[in-house]
Backbone as a printed PyTorch tensor [residue, N CA C, xyz], in Angstrom:
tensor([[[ 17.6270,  -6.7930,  -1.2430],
         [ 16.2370,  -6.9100,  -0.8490],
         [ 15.3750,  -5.7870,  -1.4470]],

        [[ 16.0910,  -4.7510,  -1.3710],
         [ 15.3180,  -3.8390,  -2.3030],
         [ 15.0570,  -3.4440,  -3.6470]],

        [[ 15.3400,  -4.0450,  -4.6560],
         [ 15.3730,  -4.2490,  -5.7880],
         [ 14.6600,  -6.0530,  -6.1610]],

        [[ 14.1300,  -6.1090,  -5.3570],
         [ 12.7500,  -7.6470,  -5.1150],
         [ 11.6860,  -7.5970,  -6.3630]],

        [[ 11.5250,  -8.1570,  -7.2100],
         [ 10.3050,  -8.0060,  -7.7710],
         [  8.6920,  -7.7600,  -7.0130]],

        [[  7.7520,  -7.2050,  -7.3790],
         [  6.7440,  -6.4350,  -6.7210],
         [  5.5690,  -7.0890,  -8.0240]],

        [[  5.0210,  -7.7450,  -7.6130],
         [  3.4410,  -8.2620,  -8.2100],
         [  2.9820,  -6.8840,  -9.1330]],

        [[  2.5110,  -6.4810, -10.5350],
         [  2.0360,  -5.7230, -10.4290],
         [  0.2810,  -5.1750,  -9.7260]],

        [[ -0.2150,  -6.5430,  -9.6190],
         [ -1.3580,  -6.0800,  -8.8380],
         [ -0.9320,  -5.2420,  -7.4270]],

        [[  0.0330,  -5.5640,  -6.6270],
         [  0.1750,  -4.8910,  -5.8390],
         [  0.7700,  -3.8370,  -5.6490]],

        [[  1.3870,  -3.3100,  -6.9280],
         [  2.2950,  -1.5510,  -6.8050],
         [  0.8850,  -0.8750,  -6.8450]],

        [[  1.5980,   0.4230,  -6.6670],
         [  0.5410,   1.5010,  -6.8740],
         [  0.4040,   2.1420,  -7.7330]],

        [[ -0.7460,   2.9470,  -8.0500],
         [ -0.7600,   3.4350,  -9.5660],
         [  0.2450,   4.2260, -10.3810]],

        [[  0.5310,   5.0500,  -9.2030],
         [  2.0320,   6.0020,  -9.7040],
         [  2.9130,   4.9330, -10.1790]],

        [[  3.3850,   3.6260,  -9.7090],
         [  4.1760,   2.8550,  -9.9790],
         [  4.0270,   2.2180, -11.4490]],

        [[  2.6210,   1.7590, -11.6440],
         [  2.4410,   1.2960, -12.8690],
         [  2.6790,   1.7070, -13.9790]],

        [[  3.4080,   0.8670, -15.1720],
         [  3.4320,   1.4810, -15.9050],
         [  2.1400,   1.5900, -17.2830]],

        [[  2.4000,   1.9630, -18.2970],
         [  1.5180,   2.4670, -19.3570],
         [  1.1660,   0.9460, -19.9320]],

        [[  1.9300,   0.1770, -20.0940],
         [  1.7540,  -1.1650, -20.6300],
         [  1.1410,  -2.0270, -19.3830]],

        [[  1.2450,  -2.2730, -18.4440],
         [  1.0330,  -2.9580, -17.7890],
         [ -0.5010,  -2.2190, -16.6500]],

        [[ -0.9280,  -1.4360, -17.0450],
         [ -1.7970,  -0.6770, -16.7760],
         [ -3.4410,  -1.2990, -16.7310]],

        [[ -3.7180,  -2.4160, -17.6040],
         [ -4.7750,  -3.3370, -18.0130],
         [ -4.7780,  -4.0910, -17.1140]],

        [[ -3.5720,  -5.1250, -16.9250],
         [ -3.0480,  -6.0440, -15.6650],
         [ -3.5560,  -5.4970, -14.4720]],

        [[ -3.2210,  -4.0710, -14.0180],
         [ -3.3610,  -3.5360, -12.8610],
         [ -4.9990,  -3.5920, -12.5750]],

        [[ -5.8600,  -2.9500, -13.5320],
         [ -7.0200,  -2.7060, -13.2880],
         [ -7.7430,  -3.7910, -13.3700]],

        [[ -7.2110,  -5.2040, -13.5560],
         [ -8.0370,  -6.4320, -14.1310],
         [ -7.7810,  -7.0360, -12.4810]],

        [[ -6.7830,  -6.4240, -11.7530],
         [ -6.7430,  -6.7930, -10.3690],
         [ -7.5910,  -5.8790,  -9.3890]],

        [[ -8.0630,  -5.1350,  -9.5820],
         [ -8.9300,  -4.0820,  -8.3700],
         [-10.1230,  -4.6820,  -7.7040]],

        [[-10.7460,  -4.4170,  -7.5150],
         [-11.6470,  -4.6990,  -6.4480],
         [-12.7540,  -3.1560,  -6.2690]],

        [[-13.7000,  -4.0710,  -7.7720],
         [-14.6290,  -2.9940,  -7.8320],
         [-16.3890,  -3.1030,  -7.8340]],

        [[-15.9030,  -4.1630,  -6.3510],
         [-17.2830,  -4.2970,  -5.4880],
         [-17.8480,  -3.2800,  -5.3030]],

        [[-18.8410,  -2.8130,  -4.7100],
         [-19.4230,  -1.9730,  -3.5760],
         [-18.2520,  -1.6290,  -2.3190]],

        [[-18.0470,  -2.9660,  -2.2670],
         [-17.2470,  -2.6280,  -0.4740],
         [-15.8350,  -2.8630,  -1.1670]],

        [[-15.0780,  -3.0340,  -2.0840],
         [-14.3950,  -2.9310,  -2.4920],
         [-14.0380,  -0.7920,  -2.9240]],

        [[-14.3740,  -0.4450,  -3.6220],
         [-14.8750,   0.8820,  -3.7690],
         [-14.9890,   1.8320,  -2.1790]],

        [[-15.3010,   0.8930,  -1.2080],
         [-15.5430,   2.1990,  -0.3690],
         [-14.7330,   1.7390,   0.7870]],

        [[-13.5300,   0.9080,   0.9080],
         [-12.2500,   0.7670,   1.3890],
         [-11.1960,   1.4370,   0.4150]],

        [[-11.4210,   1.8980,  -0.6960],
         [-10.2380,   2.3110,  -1.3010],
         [-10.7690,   4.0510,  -1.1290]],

        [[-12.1170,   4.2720,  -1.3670],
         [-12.0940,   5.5950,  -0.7580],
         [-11.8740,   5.8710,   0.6310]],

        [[-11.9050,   4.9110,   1.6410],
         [-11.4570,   5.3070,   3.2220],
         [-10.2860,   4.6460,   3.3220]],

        [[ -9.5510,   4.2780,   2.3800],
         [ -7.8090,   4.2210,   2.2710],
         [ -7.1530,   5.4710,   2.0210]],

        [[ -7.7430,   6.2090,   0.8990],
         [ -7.8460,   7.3380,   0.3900],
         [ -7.7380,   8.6710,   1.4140]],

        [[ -8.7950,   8.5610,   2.3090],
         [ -9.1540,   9.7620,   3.2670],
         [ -8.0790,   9.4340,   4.0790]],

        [[ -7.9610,   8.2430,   4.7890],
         [ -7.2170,   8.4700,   5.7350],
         [ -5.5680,   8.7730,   5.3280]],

        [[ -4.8830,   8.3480,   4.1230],
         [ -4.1950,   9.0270,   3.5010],
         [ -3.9260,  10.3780,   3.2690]],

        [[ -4.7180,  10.8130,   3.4790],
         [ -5.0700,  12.4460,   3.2780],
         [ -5.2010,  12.7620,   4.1260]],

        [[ -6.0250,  12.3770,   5.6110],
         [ -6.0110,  12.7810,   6.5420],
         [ -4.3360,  12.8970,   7.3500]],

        [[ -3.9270,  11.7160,   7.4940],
         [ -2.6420,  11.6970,   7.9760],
         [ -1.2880,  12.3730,   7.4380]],

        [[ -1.3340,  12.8540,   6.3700],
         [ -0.5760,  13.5820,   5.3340],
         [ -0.5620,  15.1920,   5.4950]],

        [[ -1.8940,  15.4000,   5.1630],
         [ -1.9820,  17.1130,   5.5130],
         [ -2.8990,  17.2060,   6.5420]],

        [[ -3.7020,  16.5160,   7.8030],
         [ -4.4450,  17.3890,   8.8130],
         [ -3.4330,  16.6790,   9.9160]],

        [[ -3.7920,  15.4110,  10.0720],
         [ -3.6520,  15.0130,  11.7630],
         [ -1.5330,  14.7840,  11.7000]],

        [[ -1.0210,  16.5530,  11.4530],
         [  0.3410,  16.3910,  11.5630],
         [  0.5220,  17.3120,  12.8470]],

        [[  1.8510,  17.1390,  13.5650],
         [  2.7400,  17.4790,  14.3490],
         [  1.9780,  19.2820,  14.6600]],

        [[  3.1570,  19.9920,  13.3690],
         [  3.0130,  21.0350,  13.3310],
         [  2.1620,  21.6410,  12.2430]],

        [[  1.3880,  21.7130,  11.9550],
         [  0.1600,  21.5470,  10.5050],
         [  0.6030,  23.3240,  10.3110]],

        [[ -0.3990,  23.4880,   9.3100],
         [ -0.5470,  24.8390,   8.6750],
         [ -1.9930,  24.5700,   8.0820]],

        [[ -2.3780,  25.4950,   7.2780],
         [ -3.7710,  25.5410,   6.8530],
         [ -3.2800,  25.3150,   5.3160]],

        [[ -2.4250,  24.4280,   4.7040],
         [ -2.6160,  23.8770,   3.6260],
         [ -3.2910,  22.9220,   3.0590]],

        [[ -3.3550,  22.0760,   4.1020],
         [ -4.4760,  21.1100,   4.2800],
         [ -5.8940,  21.0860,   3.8670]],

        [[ -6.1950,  22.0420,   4.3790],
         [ -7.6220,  22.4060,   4.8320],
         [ -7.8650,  23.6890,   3.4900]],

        [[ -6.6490,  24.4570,   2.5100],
         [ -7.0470,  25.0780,   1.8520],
         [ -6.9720,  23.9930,   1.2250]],

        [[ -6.2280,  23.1350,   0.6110],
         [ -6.6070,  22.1780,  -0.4690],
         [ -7.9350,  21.9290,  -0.6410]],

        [[ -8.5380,  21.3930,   0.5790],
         [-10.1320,  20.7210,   0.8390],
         [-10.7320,  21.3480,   0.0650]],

        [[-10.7820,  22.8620,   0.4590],
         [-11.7070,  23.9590,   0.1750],
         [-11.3200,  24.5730,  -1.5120]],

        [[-10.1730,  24.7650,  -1.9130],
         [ -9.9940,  24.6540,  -3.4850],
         [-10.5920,  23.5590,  -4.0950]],

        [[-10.3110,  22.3130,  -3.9540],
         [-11.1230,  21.3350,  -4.2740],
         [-12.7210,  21.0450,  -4.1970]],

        [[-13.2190,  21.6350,  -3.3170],
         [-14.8640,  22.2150,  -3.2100],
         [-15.1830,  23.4180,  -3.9050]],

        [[-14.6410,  24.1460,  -3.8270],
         [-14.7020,  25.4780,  -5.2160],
         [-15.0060,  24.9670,  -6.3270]],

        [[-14.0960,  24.4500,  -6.7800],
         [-13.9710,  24.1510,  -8.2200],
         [-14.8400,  22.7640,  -8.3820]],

        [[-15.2570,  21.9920,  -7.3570],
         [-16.0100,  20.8290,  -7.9800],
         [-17.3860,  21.8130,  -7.8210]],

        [[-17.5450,  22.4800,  -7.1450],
         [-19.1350,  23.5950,  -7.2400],
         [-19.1640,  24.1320,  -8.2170]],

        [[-17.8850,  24.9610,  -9.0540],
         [-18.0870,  25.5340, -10.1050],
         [-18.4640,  24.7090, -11.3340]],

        [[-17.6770,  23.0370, -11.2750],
         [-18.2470,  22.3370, -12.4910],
         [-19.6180,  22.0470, -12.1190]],

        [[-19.8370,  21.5950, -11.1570],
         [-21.4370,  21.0140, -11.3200],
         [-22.5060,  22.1710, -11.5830]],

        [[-21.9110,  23.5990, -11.4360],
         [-23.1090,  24.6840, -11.6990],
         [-22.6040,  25.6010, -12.9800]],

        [[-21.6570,  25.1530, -13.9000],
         [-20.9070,  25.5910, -14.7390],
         [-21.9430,  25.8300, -16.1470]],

        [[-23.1380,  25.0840, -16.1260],
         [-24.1660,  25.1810, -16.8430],
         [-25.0440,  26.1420, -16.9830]],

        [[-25.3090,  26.6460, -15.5040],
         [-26.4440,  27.3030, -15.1260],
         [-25.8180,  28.6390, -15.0070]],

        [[-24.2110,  28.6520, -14.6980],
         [-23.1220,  30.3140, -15.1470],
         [-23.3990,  30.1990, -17.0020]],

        [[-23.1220,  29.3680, -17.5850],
         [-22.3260,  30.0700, -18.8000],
         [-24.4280,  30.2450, -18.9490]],

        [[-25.1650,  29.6870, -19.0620],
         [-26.5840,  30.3410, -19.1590],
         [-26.9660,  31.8250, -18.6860]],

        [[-26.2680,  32.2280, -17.6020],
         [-26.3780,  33.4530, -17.4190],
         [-25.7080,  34.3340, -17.7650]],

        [[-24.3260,  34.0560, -17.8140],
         [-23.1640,  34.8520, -18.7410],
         [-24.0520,  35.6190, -20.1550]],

        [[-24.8940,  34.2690, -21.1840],
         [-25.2060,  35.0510, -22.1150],
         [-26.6850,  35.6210, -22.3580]],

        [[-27.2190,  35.7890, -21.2390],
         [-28.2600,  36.2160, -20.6660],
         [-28.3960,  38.1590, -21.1590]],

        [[-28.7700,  38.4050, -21.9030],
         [-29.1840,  39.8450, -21.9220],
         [-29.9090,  41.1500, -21.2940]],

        [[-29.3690,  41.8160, -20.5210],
         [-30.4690,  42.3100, -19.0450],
         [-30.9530,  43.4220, -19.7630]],

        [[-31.1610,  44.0690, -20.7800],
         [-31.8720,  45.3310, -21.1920],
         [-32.8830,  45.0140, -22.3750]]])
């Protein structure tokens, strides 16, 4: 039973392979509301994984916050390297 063939529309991306990768994406669901069930598939994935556990730690929650760092640093990464070569004298 465990060695069953699996639709590739329905594996997951890790699963897919490099060839069959077109197939996969020609199956998604890239409505509006399509798009914002796979991002609250997403969260709650994440939620249940690293916050809402047993015995947690603050890995969780540093991920979040590394991941907000660094998406702040790209979106203002323009307005640093502008000042980087900025001359103050």
């Amino acid at each position: 039973m465990a060695d069953r063939p699996v639709a590739i529309v329905e594996k997951r991306l890790m699963d897919v392979k490099l060839g069959e990768l077109g197939t996969w994406l020609g199956g998604r669901d890239f409505t509006p509301n399509g798009i914002i069930a796979s991002v609250r598939r997403g969260h709650d994935r994440y939620y249940n994984k690293y916050i809402n556990v047993k015995k947690g730690g603050i890995g969780g929650v540093a991920m979040l916050l590394a991941g907000y760092v660094a998406l702040s640093y790209f979106w203002e990464y323009d307005h640093l390297k502008h000042d980087r070569w900025r001359k103050y004298h």
